[in-house]
C-alpha positions in Angstrom: 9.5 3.4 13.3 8.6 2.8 9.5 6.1 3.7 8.1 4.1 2.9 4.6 4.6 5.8 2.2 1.1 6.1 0.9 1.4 8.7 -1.2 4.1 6.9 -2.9 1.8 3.6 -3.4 -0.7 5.7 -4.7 1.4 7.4 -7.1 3.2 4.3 -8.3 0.0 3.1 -9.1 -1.3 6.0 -10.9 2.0 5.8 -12.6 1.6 1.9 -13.9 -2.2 2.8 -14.4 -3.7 0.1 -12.5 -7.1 1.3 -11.0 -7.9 1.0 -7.0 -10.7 -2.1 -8.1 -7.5 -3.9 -10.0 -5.6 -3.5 -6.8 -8.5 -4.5 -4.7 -9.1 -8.0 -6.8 -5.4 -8.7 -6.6 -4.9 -8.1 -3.0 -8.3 -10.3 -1.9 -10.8 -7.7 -1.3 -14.5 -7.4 -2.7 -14.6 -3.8 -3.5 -12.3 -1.1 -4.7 -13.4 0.3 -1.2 -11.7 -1.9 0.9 -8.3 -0.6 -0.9 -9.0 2.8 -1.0 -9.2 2.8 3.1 -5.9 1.6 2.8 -4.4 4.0 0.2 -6.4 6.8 2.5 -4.9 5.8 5.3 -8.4 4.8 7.1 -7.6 1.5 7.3 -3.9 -0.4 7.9 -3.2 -3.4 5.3 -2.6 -6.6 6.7 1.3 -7.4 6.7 0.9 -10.2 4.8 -0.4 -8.7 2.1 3.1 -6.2 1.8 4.6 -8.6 -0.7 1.9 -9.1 -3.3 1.5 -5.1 -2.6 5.4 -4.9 -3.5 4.9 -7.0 -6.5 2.0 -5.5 -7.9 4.1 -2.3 -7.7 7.0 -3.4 -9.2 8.4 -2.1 -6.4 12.2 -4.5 -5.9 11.0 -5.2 -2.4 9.2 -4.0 0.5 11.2 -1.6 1.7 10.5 0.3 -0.9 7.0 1.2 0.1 8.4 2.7 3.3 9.7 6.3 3.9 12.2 7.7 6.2 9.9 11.0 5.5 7.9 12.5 8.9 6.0 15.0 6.5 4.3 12.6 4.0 1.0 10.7 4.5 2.2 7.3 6.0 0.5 4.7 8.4 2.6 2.9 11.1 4.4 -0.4 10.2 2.5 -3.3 11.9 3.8 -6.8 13.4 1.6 -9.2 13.4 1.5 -10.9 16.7 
């Protein structure tokens, strides 16, 4: 099963030096909190928000915030029923 490379997301982040409250108004939420849940792995994003998540990141598309990698901090890919 795929799972979201968090550590990856966070780094690319870092990287493009957009802060977690940048990330948090461009995905919908209130605080910088709600986002760094996510990034933590405390809380799972919504699925739909995978594309603007992609986009933000400059990431060519979402399968690039997945990793084939069993070690590295990860959260489960979700389906929306």
């Amino acid at each position: 099963m795929k799972k979201l490379d968090l550590q990856k997301i966070r780094n690319r982040r870092e990287e493009l030096r957009i802060t977690q409250e940048e990330m948090a108004r461009f995905l919908g939420y209130k605080t910088a909190t709600g986002y760094s849940y996510i990034e933590n792995g405390r809380c799972k994003i919504d699925p739909d928000k995978l594309p603007l998540l992609s986009k933000k990141l400059q990431f060519k598309n979402i399968e690039e915030l997945y990793s084939a990698y069993e070690n590295t901090k990860m959260v489960q890919k979700t389906n929306s029923a």
